[in-house]
VOPAGU-2260 file (C-alpha; in pm, 1 decimal, decimal comma):
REM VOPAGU-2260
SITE   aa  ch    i         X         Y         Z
SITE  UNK   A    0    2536,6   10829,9  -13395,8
SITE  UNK   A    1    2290,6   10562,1  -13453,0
SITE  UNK   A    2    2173,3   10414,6  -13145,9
SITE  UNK   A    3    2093,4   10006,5  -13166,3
SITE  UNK   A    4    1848,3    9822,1  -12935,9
SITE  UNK   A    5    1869,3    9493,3  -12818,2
SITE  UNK   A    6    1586,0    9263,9  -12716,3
SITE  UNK   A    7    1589,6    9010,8  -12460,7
SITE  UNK   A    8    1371,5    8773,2  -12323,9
SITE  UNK   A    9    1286,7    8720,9  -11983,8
SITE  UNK   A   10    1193,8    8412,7  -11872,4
SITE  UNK   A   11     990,9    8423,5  -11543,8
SITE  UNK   A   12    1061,2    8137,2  -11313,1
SITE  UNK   A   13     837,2    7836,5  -11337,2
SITE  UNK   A   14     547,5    7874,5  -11051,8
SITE  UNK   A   15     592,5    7600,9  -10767,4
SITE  UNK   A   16     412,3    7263,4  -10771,6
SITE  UNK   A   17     315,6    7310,8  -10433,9
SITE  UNK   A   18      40,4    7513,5  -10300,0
SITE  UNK   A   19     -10,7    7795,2  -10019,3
SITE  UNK   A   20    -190,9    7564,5   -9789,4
SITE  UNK   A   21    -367,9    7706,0   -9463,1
SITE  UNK   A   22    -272,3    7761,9   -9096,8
SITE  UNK   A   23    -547,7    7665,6   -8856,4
SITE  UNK   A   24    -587,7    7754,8   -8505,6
SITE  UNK   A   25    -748,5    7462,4   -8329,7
SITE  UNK   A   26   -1005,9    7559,1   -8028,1
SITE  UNK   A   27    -983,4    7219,4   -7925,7
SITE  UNK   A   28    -614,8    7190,8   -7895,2
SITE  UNK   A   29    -603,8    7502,2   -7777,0
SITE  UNK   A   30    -826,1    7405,6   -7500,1
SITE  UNK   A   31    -631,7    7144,8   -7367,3
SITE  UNK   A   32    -276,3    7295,0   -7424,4
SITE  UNK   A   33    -345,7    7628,0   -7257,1
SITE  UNK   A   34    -190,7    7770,6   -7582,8
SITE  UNK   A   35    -234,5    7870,3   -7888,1
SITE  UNK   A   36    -201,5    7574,5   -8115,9
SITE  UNK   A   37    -172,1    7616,5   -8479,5
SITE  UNK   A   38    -210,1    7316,9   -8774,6
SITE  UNK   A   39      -3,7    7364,4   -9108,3
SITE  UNK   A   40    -266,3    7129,7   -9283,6
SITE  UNK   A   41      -2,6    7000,3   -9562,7
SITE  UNK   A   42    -264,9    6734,2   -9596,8
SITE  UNK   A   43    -425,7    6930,3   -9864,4
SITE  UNK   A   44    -142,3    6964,3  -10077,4
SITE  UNK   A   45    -301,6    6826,3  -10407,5
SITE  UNK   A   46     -30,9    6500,7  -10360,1
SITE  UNK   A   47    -129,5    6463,2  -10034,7
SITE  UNK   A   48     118,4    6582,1   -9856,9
SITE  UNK   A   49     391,6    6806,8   -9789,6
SITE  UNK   A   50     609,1    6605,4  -10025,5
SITE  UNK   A   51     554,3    6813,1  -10351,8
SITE  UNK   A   52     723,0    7139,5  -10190,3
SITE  UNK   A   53    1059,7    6982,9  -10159,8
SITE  UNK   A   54    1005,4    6716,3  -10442,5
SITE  UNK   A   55     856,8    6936,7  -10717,2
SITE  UNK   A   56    1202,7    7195,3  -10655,6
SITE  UNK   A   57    1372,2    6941,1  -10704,2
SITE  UNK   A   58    1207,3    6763,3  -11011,2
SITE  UNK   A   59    1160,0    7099,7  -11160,6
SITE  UNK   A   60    1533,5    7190,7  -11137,3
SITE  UNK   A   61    1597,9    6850,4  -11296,2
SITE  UNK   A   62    1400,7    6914,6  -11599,5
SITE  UNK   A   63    1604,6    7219,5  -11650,9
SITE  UNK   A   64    1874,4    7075,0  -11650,6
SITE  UNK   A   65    1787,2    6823,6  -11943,0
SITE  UNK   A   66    1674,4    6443,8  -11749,2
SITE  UNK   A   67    1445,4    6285,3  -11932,6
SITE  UNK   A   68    1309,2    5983,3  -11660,1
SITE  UNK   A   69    1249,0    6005,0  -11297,6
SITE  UNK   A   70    1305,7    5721,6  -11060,2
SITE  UNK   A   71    1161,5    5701,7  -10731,8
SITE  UNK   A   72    1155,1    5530,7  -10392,7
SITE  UNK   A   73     954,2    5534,9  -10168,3
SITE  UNK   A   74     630,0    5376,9   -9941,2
SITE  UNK   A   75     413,3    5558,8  -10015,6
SITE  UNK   A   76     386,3    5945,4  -10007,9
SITE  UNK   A   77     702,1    6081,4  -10169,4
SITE  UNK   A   78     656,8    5800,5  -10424,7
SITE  UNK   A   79     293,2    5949,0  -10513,3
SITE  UNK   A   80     419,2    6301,7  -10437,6
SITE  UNK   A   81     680,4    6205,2  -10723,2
SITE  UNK   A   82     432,5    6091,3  -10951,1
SITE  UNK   A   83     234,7    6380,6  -10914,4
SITE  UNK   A   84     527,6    6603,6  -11015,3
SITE  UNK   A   85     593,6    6368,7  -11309,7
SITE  UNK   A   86     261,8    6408,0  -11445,2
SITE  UNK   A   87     269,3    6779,0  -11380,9
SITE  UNK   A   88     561,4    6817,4  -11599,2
SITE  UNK   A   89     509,0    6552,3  -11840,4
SITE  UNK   A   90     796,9    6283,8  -11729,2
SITE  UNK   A   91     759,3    5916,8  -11694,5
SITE  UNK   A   92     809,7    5789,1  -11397,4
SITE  UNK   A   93     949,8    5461,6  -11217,4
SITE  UNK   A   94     873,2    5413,0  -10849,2
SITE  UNK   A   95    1029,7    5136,2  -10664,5
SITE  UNK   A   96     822,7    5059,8  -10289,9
SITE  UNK   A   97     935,4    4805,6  -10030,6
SITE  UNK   A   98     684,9    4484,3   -9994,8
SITE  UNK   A   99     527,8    4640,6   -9685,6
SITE  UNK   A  100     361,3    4904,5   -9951,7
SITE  UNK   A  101     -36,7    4886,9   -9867,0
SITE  UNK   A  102    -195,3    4707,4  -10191,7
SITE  UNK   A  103    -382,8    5026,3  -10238,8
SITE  UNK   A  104    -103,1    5279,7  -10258,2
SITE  UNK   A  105      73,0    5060,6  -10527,4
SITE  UNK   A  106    -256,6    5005,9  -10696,6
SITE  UNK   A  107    -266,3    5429,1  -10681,0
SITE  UNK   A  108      95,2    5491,7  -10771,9
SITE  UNK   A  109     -48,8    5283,0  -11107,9
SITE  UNK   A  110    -326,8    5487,8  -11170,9
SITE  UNK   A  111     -98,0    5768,9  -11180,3
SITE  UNK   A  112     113,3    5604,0  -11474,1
SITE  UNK   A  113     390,5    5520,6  -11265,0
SITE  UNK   A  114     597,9    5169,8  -11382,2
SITE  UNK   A  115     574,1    5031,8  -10987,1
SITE  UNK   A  116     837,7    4770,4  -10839,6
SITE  UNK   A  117     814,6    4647,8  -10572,3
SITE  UNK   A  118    1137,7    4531,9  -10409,4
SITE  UNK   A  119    1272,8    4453,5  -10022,6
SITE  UNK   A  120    1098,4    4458,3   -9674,3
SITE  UNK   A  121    1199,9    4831,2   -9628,6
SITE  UNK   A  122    1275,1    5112,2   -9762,4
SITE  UNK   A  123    1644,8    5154,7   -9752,8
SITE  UNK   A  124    1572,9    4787,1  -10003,3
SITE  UNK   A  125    1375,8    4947,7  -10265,8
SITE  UNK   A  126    1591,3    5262,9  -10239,9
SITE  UNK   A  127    1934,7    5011,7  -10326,8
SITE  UNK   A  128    1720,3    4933,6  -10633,6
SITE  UNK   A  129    1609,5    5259,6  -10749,0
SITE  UNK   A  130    1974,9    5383,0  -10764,0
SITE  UNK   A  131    2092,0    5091,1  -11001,2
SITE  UNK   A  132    1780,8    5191,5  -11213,7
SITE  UNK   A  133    1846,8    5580,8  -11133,3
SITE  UNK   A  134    2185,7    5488,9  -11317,2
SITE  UNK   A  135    2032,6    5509,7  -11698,0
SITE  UNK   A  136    2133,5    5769,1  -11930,8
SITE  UNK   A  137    1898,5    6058,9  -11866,1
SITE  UNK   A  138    1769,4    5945,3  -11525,4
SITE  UNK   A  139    1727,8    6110,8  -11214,1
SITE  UNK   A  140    1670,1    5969,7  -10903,2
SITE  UNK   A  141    1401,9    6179,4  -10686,5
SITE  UNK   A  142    1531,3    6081,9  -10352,7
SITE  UNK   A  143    1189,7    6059,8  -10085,9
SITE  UNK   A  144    1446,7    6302,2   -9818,4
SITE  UNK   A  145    1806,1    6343,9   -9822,7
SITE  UNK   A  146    1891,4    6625,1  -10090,7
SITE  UNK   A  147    1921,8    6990,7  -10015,1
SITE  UNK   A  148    1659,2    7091,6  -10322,7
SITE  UNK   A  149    1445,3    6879,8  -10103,8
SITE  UNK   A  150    1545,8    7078,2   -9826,0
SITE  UNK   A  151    1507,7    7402,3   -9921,7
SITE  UNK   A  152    1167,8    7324,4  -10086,3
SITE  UNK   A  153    1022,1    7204,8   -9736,5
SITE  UNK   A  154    1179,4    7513,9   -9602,7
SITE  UNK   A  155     892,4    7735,3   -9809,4
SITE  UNK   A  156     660,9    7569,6   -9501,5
SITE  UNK   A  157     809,2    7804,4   -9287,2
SITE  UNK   A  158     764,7    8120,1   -9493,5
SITE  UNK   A  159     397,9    8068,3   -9514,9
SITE  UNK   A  160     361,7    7994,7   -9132,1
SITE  UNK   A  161     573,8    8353,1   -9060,5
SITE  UNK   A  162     329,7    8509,0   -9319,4
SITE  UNK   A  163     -23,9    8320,8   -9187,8
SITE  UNK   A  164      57,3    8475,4   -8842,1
SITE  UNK   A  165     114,2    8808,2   -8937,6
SITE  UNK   A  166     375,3    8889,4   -8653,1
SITE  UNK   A  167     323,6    8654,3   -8407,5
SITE  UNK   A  168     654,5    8436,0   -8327,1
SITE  UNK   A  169     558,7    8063,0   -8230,7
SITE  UNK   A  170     712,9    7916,3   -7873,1
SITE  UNK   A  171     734,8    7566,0   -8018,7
SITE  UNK   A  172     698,2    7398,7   -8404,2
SITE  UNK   A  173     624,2    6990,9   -8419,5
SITE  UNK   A  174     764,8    6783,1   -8662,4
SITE  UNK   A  175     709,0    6423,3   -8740,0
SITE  UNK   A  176    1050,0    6258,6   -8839,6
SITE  UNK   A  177    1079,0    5978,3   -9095,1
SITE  UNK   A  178    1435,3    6026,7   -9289,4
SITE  UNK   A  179    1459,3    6381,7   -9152,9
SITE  UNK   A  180    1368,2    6573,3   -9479,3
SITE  UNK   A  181    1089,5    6788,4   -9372,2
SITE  UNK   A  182    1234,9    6849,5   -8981,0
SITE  UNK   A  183    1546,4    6952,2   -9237,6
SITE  UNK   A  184    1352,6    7228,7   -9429,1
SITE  UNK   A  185    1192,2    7308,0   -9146,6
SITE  UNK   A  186    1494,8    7433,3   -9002,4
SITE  UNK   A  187    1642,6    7574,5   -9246,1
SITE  UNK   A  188    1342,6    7821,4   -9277,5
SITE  UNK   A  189    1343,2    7882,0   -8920,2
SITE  UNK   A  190    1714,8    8016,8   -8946,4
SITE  UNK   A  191    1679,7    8162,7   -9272,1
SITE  UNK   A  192    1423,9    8403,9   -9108,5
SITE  UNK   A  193    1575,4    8459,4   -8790,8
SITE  UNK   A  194    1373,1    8251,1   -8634,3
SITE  UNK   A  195    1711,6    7989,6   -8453,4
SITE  UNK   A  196    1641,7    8007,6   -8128,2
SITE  UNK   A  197    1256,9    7812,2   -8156,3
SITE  UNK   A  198    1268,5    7490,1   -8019,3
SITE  UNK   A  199    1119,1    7182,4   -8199,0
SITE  UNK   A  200    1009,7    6901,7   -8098,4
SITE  UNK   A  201    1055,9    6547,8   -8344,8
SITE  UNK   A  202     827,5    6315,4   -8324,1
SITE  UNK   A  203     857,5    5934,2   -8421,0
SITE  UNK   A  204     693,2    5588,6   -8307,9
SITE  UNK   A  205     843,3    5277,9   -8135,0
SITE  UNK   A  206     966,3    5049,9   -8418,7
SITE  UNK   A  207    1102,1    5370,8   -8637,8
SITE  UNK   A  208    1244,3    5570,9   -8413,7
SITE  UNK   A  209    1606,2    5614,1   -8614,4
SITE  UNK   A  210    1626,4    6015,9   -8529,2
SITE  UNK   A  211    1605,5    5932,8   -8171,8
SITE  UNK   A  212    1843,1    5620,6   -8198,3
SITE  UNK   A  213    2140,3    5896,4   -8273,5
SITE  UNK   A  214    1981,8    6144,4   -8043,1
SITE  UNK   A  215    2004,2    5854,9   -7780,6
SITE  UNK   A  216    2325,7    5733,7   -7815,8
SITE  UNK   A  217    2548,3    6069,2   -8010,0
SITE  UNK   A  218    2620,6    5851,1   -8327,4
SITE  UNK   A  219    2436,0    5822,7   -8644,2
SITE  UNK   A  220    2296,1    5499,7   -8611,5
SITE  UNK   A  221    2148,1    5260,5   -8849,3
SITE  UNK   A  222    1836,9    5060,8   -8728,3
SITE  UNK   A  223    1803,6    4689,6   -8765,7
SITE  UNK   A  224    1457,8    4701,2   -8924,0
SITE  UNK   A  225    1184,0    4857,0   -8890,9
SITE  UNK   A  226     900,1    4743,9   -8662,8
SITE  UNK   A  227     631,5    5047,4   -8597,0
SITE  UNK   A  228     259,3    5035,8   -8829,7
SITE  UNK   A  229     388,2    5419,1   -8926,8
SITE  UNK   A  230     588,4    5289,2   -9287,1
SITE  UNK   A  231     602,7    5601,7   -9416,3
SITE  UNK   A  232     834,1    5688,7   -9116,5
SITE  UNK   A  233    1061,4    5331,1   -9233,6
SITE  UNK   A  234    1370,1    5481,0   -9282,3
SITE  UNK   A  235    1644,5    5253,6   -9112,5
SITE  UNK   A  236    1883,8    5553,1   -9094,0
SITE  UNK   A  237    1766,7    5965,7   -9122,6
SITE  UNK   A  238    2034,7    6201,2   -9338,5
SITE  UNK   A  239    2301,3    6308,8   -9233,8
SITE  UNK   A  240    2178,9    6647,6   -9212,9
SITE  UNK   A  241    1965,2    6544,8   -8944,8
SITE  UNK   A  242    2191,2    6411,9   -8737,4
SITE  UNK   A  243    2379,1    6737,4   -8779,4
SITE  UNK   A  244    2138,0    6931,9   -8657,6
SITE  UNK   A  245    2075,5    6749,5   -8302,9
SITE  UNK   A  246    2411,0    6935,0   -8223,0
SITE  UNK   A  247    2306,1    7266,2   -8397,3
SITE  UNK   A  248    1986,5    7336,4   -8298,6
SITE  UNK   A  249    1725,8    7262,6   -7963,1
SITE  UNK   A  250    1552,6    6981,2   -8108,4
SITE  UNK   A  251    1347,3    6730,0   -7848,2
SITE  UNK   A  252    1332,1    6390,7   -7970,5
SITE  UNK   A  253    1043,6    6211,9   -7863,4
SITE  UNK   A  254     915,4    5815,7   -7927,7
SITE  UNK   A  255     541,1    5717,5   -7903,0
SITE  UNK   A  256     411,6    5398,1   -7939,6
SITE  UNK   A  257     223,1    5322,1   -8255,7
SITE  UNK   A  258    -125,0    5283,7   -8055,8
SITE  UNK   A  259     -77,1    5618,1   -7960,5
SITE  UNK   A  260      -8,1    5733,4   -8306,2
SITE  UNK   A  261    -318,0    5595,6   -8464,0
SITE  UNK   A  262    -531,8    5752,1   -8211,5
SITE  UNK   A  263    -364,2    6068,4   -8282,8
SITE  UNK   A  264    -538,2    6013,7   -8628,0
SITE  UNK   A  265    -879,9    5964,9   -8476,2
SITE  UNK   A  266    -869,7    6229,2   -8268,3
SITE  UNK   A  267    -824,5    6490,5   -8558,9
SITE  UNK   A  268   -1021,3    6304,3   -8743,7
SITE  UNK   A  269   -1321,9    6338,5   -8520,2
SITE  UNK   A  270   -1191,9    6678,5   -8419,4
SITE  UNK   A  271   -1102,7    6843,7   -8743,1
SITE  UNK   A  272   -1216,8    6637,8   -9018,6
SITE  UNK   A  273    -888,6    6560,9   -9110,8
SITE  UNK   A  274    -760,2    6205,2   -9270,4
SITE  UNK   A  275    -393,7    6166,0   -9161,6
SITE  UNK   A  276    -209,2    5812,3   -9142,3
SITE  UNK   A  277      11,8    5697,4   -8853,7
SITE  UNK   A  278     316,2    5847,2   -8964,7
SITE  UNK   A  279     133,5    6190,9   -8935,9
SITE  UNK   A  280     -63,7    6091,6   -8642,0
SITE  UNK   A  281     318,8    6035,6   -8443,3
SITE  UNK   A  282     309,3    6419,9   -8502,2
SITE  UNK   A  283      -2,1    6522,9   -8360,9
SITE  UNK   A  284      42,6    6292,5   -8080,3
SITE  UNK   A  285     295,7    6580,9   -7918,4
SITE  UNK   A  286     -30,0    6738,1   -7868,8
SITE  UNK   A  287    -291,9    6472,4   -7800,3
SITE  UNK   A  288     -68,3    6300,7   -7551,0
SITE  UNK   A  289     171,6    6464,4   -7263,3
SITE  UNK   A  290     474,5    6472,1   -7448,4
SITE  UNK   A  291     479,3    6873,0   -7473,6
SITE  UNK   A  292     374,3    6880,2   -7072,5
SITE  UNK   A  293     593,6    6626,2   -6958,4
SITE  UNK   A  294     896,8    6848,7   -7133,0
SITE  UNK   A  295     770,2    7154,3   -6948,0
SITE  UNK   A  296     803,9    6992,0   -6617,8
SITE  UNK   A  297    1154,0    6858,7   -6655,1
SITE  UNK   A  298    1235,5    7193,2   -6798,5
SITE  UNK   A  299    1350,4    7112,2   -7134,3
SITE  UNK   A  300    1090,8    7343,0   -7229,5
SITE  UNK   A  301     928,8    7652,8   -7094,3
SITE  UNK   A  302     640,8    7627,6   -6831,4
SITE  UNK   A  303     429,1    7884,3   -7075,6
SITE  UNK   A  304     406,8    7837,4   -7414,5
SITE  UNK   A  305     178,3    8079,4   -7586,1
SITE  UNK   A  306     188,7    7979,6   -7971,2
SITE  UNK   A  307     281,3    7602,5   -8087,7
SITE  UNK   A  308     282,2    7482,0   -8459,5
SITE  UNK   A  309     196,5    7150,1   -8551,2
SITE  UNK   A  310     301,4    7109,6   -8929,3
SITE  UNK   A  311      31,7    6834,0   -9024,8
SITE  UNK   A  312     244,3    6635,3   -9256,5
SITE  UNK   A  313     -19,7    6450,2   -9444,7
SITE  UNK   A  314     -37,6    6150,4   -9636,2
SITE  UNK   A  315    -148,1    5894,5   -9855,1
SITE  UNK   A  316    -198,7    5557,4   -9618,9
SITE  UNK   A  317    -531,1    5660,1   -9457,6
SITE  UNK   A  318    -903,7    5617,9   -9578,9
SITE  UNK   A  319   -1198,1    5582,3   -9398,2
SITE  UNK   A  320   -1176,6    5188,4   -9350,1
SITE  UNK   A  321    -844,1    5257,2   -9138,4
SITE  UNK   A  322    -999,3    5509,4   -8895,1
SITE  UNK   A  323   -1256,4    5248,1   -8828,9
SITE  UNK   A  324    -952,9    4975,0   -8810,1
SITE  UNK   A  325    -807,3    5238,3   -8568,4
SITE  UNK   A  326   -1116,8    5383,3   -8375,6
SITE  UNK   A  327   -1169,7    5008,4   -8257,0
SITE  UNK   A  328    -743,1    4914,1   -8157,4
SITE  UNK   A  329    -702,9    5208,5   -7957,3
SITE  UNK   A  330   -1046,9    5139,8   -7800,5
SITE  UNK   A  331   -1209,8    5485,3   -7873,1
């Protein structure tokens, strides 16, 4: 009996658009928390932020699946996040920004060989736009949050923090909340890995607070505009998802104001050499302000907290001209 072989190929997965970025344990924050406190620094991601992990699953899966155009919208960071993946893979690009866009990001999003409109006073305007354009044969809209390959590519955040500290289980993980994407991710890793029952806290500003608007009130609510300096946090209304989860999971929603934001973003810069705009810097003010102590004592949290991870978000709407701008507002 003759025996025939059969050759197959087989095609490795593509690699991920994000990188492995590192986990930092700050002395400073340390210091003053009486913890351990940890940064994710997803500033370093080559786009800038943490955007790529959940955009470039999804971009890549689109590819596969035969698009031929992206279409984005966003105000900054997913936008150039988007870009980035476009270029990576070889895709034009559309990005549609709200008017409050900083000149400089739109100017950037061109460099990149984006097509840039700009359309609305907020996000949830430009967003209205990018559908109808999204609509084309062969066109995908990239949406900046709400869609689980988004999800579950923020999710990998987790994975590297469980590998980084090699056994150790954190007390606490910060989040800053904008339309809910990354907190989304983040908690789907946490369960995925058995990690359910940590806490995390959400941070927003004044002005963008829409997480905290349903946490506040039970519904998921819409906000009439959106006030704070943080625009990359300017979504009116967070997914779905997000509101979901403030029944399914012990997340503290917390508001600061925007000066305390931006000198959240000194402080690391000065501490940590680290650029991050205000939309990050809502995140880091957990730890910079009381909002983690002033949860302890009305026992929404526990009085000791050995490990807490601040995921450091990132972003695009900082250079050295705002941390002056900033250094001299909040009077530092």
């Amino acid at each position: 009996m003759q025996s025939s072989e059969v050759s197959s190929t087989i095609v490795a997965p593509a690699p991920p658009l994000h990188i492995v970025t590192p986990l930092l344990k700050s002395r400073k924050l340390s210091s003053k928390m009486g913890a351990s406190v940890w940064l994710k620094l997803e500033s370093v991601q080559t786009s800038g932020s943490f955007k790529s992990r959940g955009l470039g699953r999804l971009c890549q899966k689109s590819v596969a699946e035969g698009c031929t155009n992206f279409v984005s919208s966003s105000g900054g960071n997913a936008g150039l996040a988007a870009v980035f993946c476009a270029q990576e893979l070889g895709m034009p690009i559309t990005v549609v920004v709200p008017e409050p866009t900083p000149p400089f990001i739109v100017a950037k999003l061109k460099d990149e060989g984006a097509t840039v409109e700009v359309v609305g006073k907020a996000w949830d305007d430009a967003n209205e736009r990018a559908k109808v354009i999204a609509s084309s044969p062969g066109s995908v809209l990239i949406h900046p949050f709400d869609h689980p390959e988004i999800w579950t590519g923020h999710s990998t955040i987790v994975d590297e923090i469980q590998a980084q500290l090699m056994g150790v289980v954190p007390d606490l993980l910060v989040v800053a909340v904008g339309g809910g994407g990354l907190m989304n991710g983040v908690l789907e890793g946490l369960h995925r890995i058995g990690w359910g029952e940590i806490p995390v806290v959400a941070m927003e500003t004044k002005g963008a607070g829409s997480l905290n608007a349903c946490a506040v009130s039970g519904e998921w609510k819409q906000l009439d505009a959106i006030t704070s300096v943080a625009k990359c946090l300017g979504a009116k209304r967070v997914s779905k998802r997000s509101f979901e989860w403030l029944s399914q999971h012990k997340i503290l929603s917390r508001v600061v104001t925007d000066k305390q934001a931006l000198s959240a973003c000194v402080r690391i810069a000065d501490d940590h050499r680290i650029l991050v705009p205000p939309a990050c810097g809502a995140a880091m003010a957990a730890v910079y302000e009381d909002v983690i102590s002033e949860a302890q004592k009305s026992g929404e949290l526990p009085d000791r907290l050995e490990n807490i991870v601040a995921i450091v978000c990132g972003g695009n709407g900082v250079n050295l001209d705002s941390i002056y701008k900033w250094r001299e507002e909040c009077e530092l």
